[in-house]
C-alpha positions in Angstrom: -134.2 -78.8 25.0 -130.4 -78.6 25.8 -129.5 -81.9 27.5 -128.3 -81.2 31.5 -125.7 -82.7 34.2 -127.1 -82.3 37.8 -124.9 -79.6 39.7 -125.3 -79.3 43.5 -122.8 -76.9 45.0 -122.4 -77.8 49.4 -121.1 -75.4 51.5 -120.1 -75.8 55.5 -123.0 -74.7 56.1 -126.2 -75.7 53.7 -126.7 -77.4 50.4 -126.2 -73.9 48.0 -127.4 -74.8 44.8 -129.1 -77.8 43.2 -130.4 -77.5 39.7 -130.1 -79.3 36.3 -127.5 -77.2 34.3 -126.0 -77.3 30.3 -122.6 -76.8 31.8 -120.8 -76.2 35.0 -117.1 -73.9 34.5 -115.4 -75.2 37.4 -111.7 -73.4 38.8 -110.3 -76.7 39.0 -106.5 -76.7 40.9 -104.8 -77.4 37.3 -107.0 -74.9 35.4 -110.8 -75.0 34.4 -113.0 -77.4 33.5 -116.7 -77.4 31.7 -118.6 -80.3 33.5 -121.0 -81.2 31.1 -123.5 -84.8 30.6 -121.4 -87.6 29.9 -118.5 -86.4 31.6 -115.4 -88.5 32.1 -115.8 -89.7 35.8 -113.5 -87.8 37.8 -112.5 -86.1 41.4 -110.4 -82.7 41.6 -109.6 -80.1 44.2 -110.4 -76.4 43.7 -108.7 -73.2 43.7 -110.7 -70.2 44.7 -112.5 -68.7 41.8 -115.6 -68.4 40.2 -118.3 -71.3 39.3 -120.1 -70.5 36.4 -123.3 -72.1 35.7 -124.6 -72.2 31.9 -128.3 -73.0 31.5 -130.1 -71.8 28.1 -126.8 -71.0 26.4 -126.2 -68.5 28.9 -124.3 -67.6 32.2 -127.5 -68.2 35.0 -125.1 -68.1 38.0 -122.0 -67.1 39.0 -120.9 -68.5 42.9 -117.5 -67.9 43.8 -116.1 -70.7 45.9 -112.9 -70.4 48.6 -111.7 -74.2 47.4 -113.0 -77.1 47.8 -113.6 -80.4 45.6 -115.7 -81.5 42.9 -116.7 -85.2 41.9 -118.0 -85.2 38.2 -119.8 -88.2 36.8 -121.8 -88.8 33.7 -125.0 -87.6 34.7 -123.9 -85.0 38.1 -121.3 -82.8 38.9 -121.2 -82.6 43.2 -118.8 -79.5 44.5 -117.7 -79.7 48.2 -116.5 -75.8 48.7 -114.8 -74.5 52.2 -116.9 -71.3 51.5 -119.0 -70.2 49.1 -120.8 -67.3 48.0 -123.0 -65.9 44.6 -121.0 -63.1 43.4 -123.6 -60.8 43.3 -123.5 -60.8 47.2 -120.1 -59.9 47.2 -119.4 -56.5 49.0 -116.5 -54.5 48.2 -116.3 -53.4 51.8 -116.3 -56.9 53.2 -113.2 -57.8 50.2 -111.4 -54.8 51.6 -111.4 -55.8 55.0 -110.9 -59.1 54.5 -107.2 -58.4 52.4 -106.2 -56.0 55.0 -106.9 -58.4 57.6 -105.2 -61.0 55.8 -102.1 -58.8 54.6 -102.0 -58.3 58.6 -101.9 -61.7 59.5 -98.5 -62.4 56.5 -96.9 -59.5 57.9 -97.6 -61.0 62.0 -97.1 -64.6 61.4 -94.7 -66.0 63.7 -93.9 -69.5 62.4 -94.4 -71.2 58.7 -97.4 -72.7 59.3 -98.9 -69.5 60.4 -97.8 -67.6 57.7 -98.8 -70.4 55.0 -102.5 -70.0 56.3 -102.3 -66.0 56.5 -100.6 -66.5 52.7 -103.7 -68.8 51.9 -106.7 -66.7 53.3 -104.9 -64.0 51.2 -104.8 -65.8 48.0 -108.7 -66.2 48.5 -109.4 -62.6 49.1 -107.3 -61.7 46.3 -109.7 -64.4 44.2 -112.6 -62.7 46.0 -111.5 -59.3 44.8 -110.8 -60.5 41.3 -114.5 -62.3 41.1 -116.0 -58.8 42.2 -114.3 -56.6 39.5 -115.2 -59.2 36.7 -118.7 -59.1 38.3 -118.3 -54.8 37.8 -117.2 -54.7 34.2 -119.9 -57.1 33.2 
């Protein structure tokens, strides 16, 4: 038997996931990372993307996270996400709403802060589009 890290993924609104795991991909904000047991210590934020979750040599879940953080230690990877969601619950309705909405909001922003969020919640749709098309050619 493969040795395993902890990985508990929190959202805003519940504990998400909490099993033992091989390895943990994680869209770290300088690239991904495998989390794996005896990892380096370490603390990083999150881009939105796509957690994968390896367990018997295999991809056993895919979650796609908004952003977040995630605190790796030896024995437990711990990831904080703004939003979170399994792929396979994405919609493609729901994605295309949610870019228009955000297109919207770039094109009606009326100060630099307000266009950085709309140009943000954008970026995560986009992410949120890409995670579902992977999901459909797989």
């Amino acid at each position: 038997m493969a040795e395993t890290t902890e990985f508990e993924l929190v959202s805003p609104e519940r504990l998400m996931f909490s099993a033992p795991a091989e390895m943990v991909v994680v869209p770290g904000s300088e690239g991904d990372f495998g989390a794996m047991p005896r990892h380096a210590p370490m603390l990083t934020a999150l881009r939105p993307g796509v957690i994968d979750v390896y367990q018997d040599g295999k991809i056993s879940d895919r979650i796609f996270v908004a952003g977040g953080f995630a605190e790796v230690t030896e024995t437990r990877l711990t990831v904080l996400a703004e939003e979170a969601v399994k792929v396979s619950e994405i919609k493609q309705d729901d994605v295309s709403v949610r870019i228009k909405a955000a297109e919207q909001a770039v094109e009606d922003a009326d100060s630099e802060l307000a266009r950085k969020g709309a140009q943000q919640a954008l970026g995560v749709a986009r992410a949120m589009q890409a995670a579902l098309d992977q999901r459909v050619t797989h």
